[in-house]
N, C-alpha and C positions, 0 to 999 in steps of 0.2 A: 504494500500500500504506500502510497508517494506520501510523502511530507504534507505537498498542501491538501490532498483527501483529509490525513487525520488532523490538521489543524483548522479545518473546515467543521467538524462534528464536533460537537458541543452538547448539553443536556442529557436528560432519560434518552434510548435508543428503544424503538420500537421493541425488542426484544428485552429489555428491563424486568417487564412484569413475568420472566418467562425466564429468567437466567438461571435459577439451580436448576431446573430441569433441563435446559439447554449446557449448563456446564455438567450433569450428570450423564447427558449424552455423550459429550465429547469425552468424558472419563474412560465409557466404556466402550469408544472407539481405540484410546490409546494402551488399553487393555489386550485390545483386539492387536493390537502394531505389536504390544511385548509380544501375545501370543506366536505373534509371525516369526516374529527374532527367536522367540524358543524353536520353533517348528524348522526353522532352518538350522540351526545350532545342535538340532538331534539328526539330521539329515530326515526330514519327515519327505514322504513320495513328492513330486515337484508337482502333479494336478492339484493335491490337497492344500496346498500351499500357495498356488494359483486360486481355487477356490476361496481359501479364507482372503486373501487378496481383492477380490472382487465382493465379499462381503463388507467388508472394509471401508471399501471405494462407495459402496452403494450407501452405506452408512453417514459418510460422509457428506455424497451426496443429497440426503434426505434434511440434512441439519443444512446445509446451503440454500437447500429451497427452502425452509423454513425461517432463513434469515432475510432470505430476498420476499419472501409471502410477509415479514414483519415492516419490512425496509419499503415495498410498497404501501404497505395499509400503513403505517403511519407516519413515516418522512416524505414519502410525495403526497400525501392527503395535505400532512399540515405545510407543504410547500404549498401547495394549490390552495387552501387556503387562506394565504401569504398573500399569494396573486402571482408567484413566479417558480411553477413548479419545475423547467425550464433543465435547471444543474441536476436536480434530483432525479429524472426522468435518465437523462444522460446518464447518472451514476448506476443504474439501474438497467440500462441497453448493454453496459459494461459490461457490469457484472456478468450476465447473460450471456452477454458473446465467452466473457470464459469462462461459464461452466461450461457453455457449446463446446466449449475448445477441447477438455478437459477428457 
């Protein structure tokens, strides 16, 4: 994230009301990462390993759209709001293109 993005953000983040459950998420993602590092460090089969990989990813994935589903409903609501939802939208086309990417 650039410099002027996170000097940019200020306040509650759409996701506030929602943070230990969204940091409990991301716990038992990083759980899932140790797991990987053990599963490779036993030499575990390379599909199952592949598998927990792609669980992983999808896991991650779910908590990204949850971030962008909070990042719309209330940083471009109360941009629009404002009268200039304009930056907000943009930030939000971003993102997008790189989860596409991803």
């Amino acid at each position: 994230m650039s410099e002027e993005t996170t000097s940019q953000q200020h306040g509650p983040h759409g996701y506030s009301g929602d943070k230990a459950a969204l940091l409990g998420r991301l716990r038992r993602i990083e759980g899932q990462i140790r797991g990987l590092q053990r599963m490779v460090d036993e030499d575990t089969y390379c599909i199952d390993v592949l598998t927990q990989i792609s669980a992983a990813k999808s896991a991650l994935q779910a908590v990204a759209l949850g971030l962008l589903d909070d990042h719309l409903a209330h940083c471009v609501v109360d941009a629009a709001r404002a009268g200039d939802p304009t930056a907000k939208v943009k930030e939000a086309s971003d993102a997008i293109a790189r989860l596409v990417k991803s």
